[in-house]
C-alpha atoms as one frame of an Amber mdcrd trajectory, in Angstrom:
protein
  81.173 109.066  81.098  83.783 112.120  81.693  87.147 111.774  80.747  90.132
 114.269  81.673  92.579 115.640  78.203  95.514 117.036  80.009  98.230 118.424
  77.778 101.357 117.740  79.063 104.822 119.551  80.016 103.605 122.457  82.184
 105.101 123.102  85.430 103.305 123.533  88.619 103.869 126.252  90.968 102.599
 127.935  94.131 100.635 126.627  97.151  98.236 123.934  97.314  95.849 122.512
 100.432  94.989 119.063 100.961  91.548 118.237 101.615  89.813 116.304 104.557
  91.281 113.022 104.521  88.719 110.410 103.083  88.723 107.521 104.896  88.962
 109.344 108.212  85.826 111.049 106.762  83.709 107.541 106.207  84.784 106.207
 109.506  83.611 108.995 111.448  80.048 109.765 109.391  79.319 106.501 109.969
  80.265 106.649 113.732  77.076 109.601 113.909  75.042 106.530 113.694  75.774
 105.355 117.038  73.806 108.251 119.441  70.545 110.012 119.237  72.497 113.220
 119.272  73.504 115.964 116.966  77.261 115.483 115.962  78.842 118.003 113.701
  81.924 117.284 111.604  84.322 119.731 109.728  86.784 119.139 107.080  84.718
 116.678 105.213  86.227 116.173 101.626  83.570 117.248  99.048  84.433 114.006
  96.800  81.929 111.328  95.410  82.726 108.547  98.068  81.951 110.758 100.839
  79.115 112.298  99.442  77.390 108.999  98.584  77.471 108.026 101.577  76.074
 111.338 103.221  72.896 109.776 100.766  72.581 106.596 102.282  72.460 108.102
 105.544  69.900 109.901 104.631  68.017 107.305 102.787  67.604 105.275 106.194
  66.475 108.396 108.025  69.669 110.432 109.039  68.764 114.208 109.621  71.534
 115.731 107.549  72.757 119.990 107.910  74.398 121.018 105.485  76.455 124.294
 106.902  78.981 124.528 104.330  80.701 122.229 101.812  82.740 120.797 103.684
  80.644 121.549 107.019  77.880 118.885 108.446  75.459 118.031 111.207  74.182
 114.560 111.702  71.432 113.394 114.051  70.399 109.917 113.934  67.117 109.909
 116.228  64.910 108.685 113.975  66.266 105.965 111.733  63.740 103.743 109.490
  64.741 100.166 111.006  62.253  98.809 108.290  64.406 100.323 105.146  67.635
  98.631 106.862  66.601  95.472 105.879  65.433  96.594 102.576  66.538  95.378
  98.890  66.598  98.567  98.012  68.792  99.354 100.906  71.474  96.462 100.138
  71.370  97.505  96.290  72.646 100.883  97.243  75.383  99.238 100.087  76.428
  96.678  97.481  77.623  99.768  95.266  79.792 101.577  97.835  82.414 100.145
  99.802  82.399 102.744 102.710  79.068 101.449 103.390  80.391  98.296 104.814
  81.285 100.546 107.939  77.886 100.837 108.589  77.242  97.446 110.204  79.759
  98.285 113.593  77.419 100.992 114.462  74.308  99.499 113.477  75.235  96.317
 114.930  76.186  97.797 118.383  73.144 100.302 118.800  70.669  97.986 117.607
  71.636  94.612 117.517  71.301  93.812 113.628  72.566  95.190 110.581  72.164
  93.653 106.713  75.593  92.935 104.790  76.183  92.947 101.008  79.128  92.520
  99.393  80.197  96.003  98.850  81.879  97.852  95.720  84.892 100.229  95.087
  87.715  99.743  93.572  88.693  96.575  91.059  92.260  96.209  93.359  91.850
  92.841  93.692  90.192  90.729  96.520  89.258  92.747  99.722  87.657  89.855
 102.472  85.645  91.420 105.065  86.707  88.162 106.977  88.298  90.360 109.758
  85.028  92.246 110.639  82.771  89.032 110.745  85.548  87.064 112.900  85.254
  90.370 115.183  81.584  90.552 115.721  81.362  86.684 115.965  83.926  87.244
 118.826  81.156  89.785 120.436  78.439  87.427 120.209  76.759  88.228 116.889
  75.298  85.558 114.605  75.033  85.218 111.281  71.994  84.140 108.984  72.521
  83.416 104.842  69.292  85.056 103.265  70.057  82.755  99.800  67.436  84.488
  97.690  69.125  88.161  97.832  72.118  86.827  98.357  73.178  88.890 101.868
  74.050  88.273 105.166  71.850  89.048 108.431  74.042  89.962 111.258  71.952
  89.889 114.744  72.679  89.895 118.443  70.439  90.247 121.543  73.456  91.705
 123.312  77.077  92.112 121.973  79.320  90.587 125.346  83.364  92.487 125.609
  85.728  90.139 124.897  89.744  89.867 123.920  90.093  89.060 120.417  93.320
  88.673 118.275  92.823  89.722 114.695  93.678  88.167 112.028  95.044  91.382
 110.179  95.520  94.676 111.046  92.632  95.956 108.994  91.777  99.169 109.121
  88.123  99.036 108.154  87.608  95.882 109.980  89.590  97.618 113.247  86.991
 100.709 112.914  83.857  98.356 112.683  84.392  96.168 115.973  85.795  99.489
 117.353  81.917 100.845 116.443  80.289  97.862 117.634  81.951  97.250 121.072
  81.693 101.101 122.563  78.447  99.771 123.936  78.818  96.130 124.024  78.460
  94.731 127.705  82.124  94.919 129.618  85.495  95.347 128.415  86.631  94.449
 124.987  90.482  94.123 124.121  91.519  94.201 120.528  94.961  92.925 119.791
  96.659  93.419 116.371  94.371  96.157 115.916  95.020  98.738 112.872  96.377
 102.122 114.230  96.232 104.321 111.386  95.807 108.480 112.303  92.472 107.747
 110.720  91.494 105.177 113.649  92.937 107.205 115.871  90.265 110.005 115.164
  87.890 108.145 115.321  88.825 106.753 119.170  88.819 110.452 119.334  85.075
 111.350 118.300  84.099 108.234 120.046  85.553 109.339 123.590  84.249 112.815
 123.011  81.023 111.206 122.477  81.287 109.281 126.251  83.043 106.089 124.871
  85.512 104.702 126.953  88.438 103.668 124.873  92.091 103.291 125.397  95.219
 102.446 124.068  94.882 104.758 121.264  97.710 104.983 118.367  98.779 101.258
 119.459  97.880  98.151 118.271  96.394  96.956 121.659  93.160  98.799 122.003
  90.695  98.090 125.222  87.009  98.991 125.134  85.356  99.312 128.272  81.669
  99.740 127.450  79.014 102.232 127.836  75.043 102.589 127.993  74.946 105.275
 125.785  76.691 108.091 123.696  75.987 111.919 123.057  76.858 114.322 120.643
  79.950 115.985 119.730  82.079 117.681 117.286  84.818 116.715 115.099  87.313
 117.778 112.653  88.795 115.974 109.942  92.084 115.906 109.440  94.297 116.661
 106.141  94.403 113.383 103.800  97.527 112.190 103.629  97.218 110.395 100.375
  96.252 113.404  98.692  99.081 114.801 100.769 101.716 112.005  98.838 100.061
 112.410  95.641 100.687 116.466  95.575 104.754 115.283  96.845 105.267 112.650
  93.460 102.996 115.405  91.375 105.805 118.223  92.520 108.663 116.062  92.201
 107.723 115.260  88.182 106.276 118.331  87.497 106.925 121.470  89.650 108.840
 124.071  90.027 108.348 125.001  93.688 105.485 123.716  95.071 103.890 124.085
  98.815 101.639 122.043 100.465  99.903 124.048 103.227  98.926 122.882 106.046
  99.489 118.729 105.979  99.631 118.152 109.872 102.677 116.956 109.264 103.586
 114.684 112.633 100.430 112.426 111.095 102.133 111.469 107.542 104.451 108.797
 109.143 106.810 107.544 106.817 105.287 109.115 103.677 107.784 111.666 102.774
 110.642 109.570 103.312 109.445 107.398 101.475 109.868 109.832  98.411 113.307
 111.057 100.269 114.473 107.449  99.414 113.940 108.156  95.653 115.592 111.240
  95.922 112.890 113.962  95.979 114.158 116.858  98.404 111.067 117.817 100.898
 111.684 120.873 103.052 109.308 121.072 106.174 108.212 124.613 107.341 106.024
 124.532 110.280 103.487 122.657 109.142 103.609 122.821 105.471 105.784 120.684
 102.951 108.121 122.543 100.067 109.284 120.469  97.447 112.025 122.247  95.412
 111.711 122.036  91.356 113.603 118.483  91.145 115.600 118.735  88.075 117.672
 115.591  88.713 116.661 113.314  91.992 118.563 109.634  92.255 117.335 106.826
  94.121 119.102 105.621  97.350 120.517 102.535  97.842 120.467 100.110 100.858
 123.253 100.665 103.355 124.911  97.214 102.302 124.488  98.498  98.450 121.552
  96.583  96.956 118.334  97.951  95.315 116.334  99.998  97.237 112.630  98.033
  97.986 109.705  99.862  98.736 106.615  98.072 100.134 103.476  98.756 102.016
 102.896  97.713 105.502 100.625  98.304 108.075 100.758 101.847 110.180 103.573
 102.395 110.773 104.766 101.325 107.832 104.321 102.731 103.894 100.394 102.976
 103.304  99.455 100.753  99.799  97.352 103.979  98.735 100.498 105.830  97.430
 102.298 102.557  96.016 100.984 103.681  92.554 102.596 107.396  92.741 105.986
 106.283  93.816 105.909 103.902  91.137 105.236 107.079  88.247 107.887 109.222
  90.469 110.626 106.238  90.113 109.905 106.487  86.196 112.079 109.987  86.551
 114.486 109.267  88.607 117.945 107.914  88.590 118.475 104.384  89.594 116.279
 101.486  89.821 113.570 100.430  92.648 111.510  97.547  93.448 107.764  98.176
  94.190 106.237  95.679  96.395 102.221  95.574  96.642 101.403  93.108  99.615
  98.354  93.679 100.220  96.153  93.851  96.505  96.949  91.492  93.688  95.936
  93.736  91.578  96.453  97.109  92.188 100.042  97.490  89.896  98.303  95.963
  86.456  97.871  99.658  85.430 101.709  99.573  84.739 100.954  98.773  81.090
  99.914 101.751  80.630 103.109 103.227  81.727 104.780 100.964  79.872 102.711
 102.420  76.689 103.698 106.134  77.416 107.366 105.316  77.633 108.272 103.792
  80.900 110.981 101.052  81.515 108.484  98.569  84.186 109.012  95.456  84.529
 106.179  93.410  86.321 107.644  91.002  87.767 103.915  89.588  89.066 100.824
  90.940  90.612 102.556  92.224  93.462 105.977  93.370  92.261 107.738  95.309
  89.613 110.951  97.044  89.093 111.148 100.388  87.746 114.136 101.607  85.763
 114.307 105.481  86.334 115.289 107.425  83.274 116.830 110.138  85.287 114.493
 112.717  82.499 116.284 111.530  79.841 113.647 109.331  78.055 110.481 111.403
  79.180 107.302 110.084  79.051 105.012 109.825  75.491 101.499 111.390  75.734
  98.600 108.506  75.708  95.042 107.345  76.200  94.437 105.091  79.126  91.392
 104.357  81.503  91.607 105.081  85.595  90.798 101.175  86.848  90.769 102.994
  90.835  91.510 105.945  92.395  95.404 105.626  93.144  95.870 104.260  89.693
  94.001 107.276  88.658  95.930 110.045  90.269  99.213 108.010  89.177  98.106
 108.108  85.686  97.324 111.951  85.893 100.793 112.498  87.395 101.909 110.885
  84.375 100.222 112.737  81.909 100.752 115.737  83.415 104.681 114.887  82.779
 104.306 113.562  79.313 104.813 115.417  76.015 101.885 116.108  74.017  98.056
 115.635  75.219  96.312 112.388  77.248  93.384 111.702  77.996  91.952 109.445
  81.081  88.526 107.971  80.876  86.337 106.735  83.522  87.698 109.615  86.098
  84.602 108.864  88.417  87.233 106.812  89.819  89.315 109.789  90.197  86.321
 111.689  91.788  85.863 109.288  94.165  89.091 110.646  96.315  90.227 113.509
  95.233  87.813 116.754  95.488  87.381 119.446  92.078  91.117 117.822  90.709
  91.464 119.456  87.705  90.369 122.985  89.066  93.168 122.789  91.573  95.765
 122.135  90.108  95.016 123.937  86.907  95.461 126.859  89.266  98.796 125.938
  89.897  99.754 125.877  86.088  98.237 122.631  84.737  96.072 122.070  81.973
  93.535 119.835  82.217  89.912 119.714  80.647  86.887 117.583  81.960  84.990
 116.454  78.834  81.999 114.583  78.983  81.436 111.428  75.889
């Protein structure tokens, strides 16, 4: 197991670049699955999630080019329908959770697809509900195989139909996307998740002959098609990484940019750190954040505490909950953090709590930070990442604190955020990968 020691107190400065945004990147791999034809996609984040998958795809037959790291070709003409089915084959799913976008596409093209119950990250309770209630509504079927504990999803022909989700998943939104591009007549998704990263992947889709419209809204119609051909993609910047880089800035920097972060696709994410005081300059499409030697949070208009919680797209995405919650720890004033959507994702706060922070968890889903406004700066600690936001949060913390950390189990980390340590280290960190 590798573990991160970061000693603490150095200031960041110059320019950083995001990388491919990850969950675009796992939606649109597995959308390759769904022609015969080459597609090649650019931008893809070199980071372990990703790259797992690009191994299961190839495990069931997927003709993978490497051009360049971040550069692939995928052709999925010969596939091993045998292996699909495989033990061996729902092992593997059952330890990823960007496998389970897998079954729209294999589900659509040929009519049956295996589930497991797949990993990722110990957030709380993630129910794939919304996908099965979507390919039920297509016509699919589903058969409990009790002795290896799976589901067998199978259809003769998915059938278009309107269907009102029951939440605006995002995963669950991409995989009856994937399923219904060639399902027989029109399908109309209402409630539907509208996320930049399902709007790429309309976007392959169509450039791959799919018929889709009502992109960017949360009304999406289907109107299927025979077949789809090949195409090429590119990936754009993540915009978690691109948050994560803001609250890392804010604590820590002394003038940092972030180049290139396609800027009209972060939503609400920077205001969301406006409202705790960080000052974000835009220039063209890069972000500057000023060293911050004082920031204060905002208020409401009618004077109460300011609340930030997630919602869906539009709203604040629950991936950077956990970095405005270390950012608030700095700042003057207090805030209320409210995690809808994962029961479990702010238990990491002890942690904080540990190194110096005034948190108080209120319950699974809500806790109020007391900023110190820098006067009461953080102690130096040894924690463990439990997932990847938590992770970053906790480097972001360390990275602030006086005297040396260390982080264990930064797979985690790994999982969303590509060669960490190297980059930032080149804008004035110091962190070490060890290995136990």
């Amino acid at each position: 197991m590798e573990s991160f020691i970061i000693e603490g107190g150095h200031p960041l400065r110059g320019t950083i670049k995001p990388q491919g945004a990850k969950n675009e990147a796992l939606e649109v791999i597995c959308a390759t699955l769904l022609t015969t034809e080459p597609v090649r996609i650019d931008n893809i984040p070199n980071i372990l999630d990703v790259n797992n998958l690009i191994k299961l795809l190839q495990d069931i037959g997927v003709k993978v080019t490497r051009h360049s790291a971040h550069d692939y070709t995928f052709q999925s003409d010969e596939l091993d329908l045998h292996y699909l089915g495989s033990t061996d084959f729902v092992h593997k799913c059952a330890q990823l959770r960007g496998s389970v976008l897998m079954i729209g596409p294999l589900l659509g093209r040929f009519g049956k697809a295996t589930v497991a119950q797949p990993g990722g990250d110990k957030i709380g309770r993630r129910r794939l509900d919304t996908h099965f209630l979507g390919f039920k509504h297509l016509g699919a079927k589903f058969v409990r195989d009790e002795e290896r504990n799976v589901y067998e999803i199978q259809a003769k022909k998915l059938k278009g139909t309107y269907m009102l989700l029951d939440e605006a998943s995002v995963t669950g939104t991409a995989n009856i996307i994937m399923a219904a591009v060639m399902a027989e007549g029109t399908t109309t998704i209402y409630n539907a998740a509208c996320e930049p990263y399902i709007q790429q992947l309309c976007h392959l889709l169509n450039h791959m002959g799919a018929n889709i419209s009502g992109i960017g809204s949360n009304l999406v119609t289907i109107v299927g098609v025979k077949e789809l051909h090949g195409a090429t993609h590119h990936i754009l910047p993540d915009m978690i990484e691109v948050g994560s880089f803001i609250g890392m800035a804010a604590m820590c920097g002394e003038g940092v940019r972030i180049k290139d972060c396609s800027v009209k696709n972060l939503g609400i994410i920077p205001d969301a750190f406006r409202r705790l005081g960080v000052k974000i300059h835009v220039e063209d499409d890069d972000l500057v954040i000023p060293q911050q030697k004082h920031y204060a949070v905002e208020s409401f208009i009618d004077g109460t505490i300011m609340t930030l919680a997630d919602a869906p797209w539009p709203g604040l995405t629950p991936d950077l909950l956990s970095v405005l919650l270390v950012v608030a720890t700095q700042a003057k004033g207090t805030v209320l953090i409210h995690q809808k959507m994962f029961e479990s994702r702010l238990f990491f706060v002890d942690k904080l709590i540990d190194m110096g922070a005034q948190i108080i968890l209120c319950d699974p889903h809500r806790a109020v930070v007391v900023g110190h406004d820098r006067h009461r700066t953080l102690r130096a600690g040894r924690m463990s990442s439990p997932d990847i936001r938590a992770g970053i949060a906790l480097l972001i913390a360390a990275m602030d604190a006086h005297g040396t950390s260390r982080i264990e189990n930064i797979a985690q980390i790994d999982r969303g955020y590509e060669d960490i340590e190297n980059r930032l280290n080149r804008l004035g960190a110091c962190i070490r990968r060890v290995s136990e």
